[in-house]
Every structure is written in C-alpha cells, then in structure tokens.
N, C-alpha and C positions, 0 to 999 in steps of 0.2 A: 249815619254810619259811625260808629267809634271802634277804635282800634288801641288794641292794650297791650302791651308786651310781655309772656310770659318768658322771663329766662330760665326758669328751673327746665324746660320743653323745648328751650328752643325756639320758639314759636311765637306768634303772638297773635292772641282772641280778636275775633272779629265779630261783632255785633252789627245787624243791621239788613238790609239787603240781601236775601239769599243767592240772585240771581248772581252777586256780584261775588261770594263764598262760593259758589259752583264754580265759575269764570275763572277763578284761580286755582282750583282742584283742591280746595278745601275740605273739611270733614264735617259735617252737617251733624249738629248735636245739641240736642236743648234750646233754640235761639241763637247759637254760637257758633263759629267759625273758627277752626284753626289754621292759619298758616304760616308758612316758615318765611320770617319776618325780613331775610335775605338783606341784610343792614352789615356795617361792617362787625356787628359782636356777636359771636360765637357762643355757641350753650357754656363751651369751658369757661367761656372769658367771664359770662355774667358774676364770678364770684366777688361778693360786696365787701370790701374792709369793715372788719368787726371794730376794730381800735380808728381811735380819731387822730388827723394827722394832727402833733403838737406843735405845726408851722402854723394850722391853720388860725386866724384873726378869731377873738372871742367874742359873742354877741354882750352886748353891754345889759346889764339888768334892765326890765323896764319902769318905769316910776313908780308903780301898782308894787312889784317885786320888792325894790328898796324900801317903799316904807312898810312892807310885810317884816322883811326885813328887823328895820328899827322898832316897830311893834313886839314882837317877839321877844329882841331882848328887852325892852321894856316889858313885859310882861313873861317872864321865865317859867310863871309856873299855871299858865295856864290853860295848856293842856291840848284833847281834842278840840275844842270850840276855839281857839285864839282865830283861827283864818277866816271864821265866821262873822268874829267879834271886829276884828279888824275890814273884811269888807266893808261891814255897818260902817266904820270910823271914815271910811275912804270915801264910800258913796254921799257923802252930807259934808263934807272936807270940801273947804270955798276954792276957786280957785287959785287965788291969790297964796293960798296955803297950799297947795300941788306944784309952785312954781318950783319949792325947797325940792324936789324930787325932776321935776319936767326937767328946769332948764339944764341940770349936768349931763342928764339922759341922752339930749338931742346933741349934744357938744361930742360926750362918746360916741354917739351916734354916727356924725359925722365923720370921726376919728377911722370909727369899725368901717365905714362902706370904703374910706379910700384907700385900708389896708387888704380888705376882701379885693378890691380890683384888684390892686398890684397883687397880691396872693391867686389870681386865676391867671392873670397873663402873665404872671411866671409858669403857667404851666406844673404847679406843682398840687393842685386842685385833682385837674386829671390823671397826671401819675401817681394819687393817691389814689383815686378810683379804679385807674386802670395802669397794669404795669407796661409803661410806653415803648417796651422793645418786644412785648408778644407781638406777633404778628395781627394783622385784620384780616377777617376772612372776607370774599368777595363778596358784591351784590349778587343775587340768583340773578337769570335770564329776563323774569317777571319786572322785577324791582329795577332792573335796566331800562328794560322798554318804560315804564311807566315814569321815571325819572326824563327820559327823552318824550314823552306824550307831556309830561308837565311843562316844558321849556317851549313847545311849541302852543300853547295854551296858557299861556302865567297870568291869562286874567280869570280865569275860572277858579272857582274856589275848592279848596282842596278835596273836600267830601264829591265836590261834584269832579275833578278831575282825576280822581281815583276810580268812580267807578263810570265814568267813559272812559280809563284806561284800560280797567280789565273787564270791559265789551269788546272793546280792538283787540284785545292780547287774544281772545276767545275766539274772533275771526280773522288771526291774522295768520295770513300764508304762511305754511310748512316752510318754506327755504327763509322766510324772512326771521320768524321766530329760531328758528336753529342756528342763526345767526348767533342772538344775543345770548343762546344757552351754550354754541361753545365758548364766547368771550365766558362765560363763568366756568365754564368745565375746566378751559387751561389755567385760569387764576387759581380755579379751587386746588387743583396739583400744585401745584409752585406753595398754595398758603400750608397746603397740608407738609410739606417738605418745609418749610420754614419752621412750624410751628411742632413740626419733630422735633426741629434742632434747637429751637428754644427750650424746648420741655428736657432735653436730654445735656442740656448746658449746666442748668441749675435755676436759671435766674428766677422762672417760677416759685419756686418751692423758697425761694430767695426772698419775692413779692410778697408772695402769702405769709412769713415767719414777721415779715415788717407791718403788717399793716393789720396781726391779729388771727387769722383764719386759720393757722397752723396749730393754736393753743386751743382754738376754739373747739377742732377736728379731733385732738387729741383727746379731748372731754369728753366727746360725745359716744 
C-alpha cells in the first residue's frame, strides 16, 4: 500500500488494496484511492513558500561543483562542451588531486549540518513552511481510531497496521465510531472559528507577502 498526499485536493492517493480504499469510503478510480488525509493540514494551509528563507544555512558546493567551477574560468571561452570537457578531466583526476577540492568540502560540510540543526530547532524551518499561528485543523474520526489501533499494536508494521485499522474502523459499532467523529466535529468548529479569525486578522496575507506567494499570485 502506498499513500501520497495530494494538497492542491485536500486529500491524499492511495494505491493499493481496494478492500482497504472501500473501508474508508474512498473513490475507486484507475488503481487509486482518494481520501481525506485528515492530518493536522488543511487544503488552505498546503500553500508552499515560493522564496527561500534567507536564515536558512547554505549547502556548501560539492567537490565535482568547485572544480567545474575553477575549470570554467580557466577555460572562458569554451563554450557548450566545457561540462563535457571537464567531466572527462574529473573522471581520470587521481585521487590525491581531488583531495584540493574533497577536503574543504567536508570541513563546510560539517560546518552546514551544525547550522541546519540549530536552524530547525529554532523552529524557523517550519515557520517558513508553515505560518505557526494559522490554526491546525483536526484529525477526522478515521485517522483517530486508527492513530489509537496503532498504539495498541506498535509492533506491527505500518502498511500492515493501517490496513487492519480500516478493517476494524469498517466493522466497528455505530456508538463507538460516533464517538471518535464527534471528538472531530467539535474541534472542527472551534478550528473553523479560529481559522476565520486568523484569515480576517491579516496575518495570512502577512505569511504569504513574506515568504513569496503573494508576488507570485499577482503574476499569474
């Protein structure tokens, strides 16, 4: 079974098992499955930053790159064929002549992974992906139960506790299931009421003007 997430839908493909795309009241189409992926991100929220955050840590060239690089301006004028010319030089290049390239590589290297960490557990990673004060919409009913069929199972492997989860979800008592679909019904009230008040604040149109997608929308 694989599972894909489309956000332009809402939704996300499911490949695999029909049994287990019925089980969830999915849409049977081509091999494929859709349903609503019931996660905390919302169709609105999937939108992606066009522009790069200029906090984020810069990947260091890699040794192949840098001496393309020095290649090139040694060789200015020549032309389509230099990256051709220059792989040749790279591929038959002793080791011992790659170190001039490896060893500052790995040293940046170093440098970048320990500013990319500190750069994610600041938290400013995801608040470039996602503006951290929209609201998250609840889990569905579905994605409840089967988050609780996991915890009571955590040795089963994922593909197989997904779809022994929506076997059970398929025969599981009316009072029990309406349980877990009103725990989503009243969150979904409360996120929808939130996520008025966010969109009707600014701060949206705030996120998107920072991160690109307003210029981008403009264009289009």
């Amino acid at each position: 079974m694989m599972l894909r997430r489309l956000p332009s839908f809402g939704v996300c493909q499911l490949s695999g098992d029909a049994s287990i795309a019925r089980s969830l009241g999915a849409m049977n189409g081509t091999g494929l499955f859709y349903v609503q992926c019931g996660t905390s991100r919302s169709m609105a929220s999937a939108l992606k930053p066009v522009l790069r955050d200029p906090e984020r840590p810069v990947k260091p060239a890699t040794p192949w790159l840098s001496f393309l690089e020095e290649y090139r301006k040694g060789h200015p004028s020549g032309g389509k064929g230099t990256m051709a010319e220059a792989s040749k030089e790279w591929k038959v290049m002793l080791d011992v002549q790659k170190k001039k390239y490896i060893e500052p590589y790995e040293a940046e290297k170093k440098i970048y992974e320990e500013k990319m960490k500190a750069y994610v557990a600041s938290g400013k990673k995801d608040a470039w992906e996602r503006d951290p004060d929209r609201p998250k919409a609840p889990a569905s009913g579905y994605i409840r139960f089967a988050t609780d069929f996991r915890k009571k199972a955590p040795s089963l492997k994922l593909t197989e506790a997904s779809k022994l989860a929506a076997e059970s979800w398929k025969d599981l008592n009316p009072q029990e299931k309406q349980r877990y679909e009103a725990e989503f019904k009243a969150e979904k009230e409360k996120y929808e009421q939130e996520l008025a008040a966010y969109k009707a604040s600014g701060k949206e149109e705030a996120w998107k003007v920072k991160v690109g997608i307003t210029a981008k929308e403009e264009k289009a």
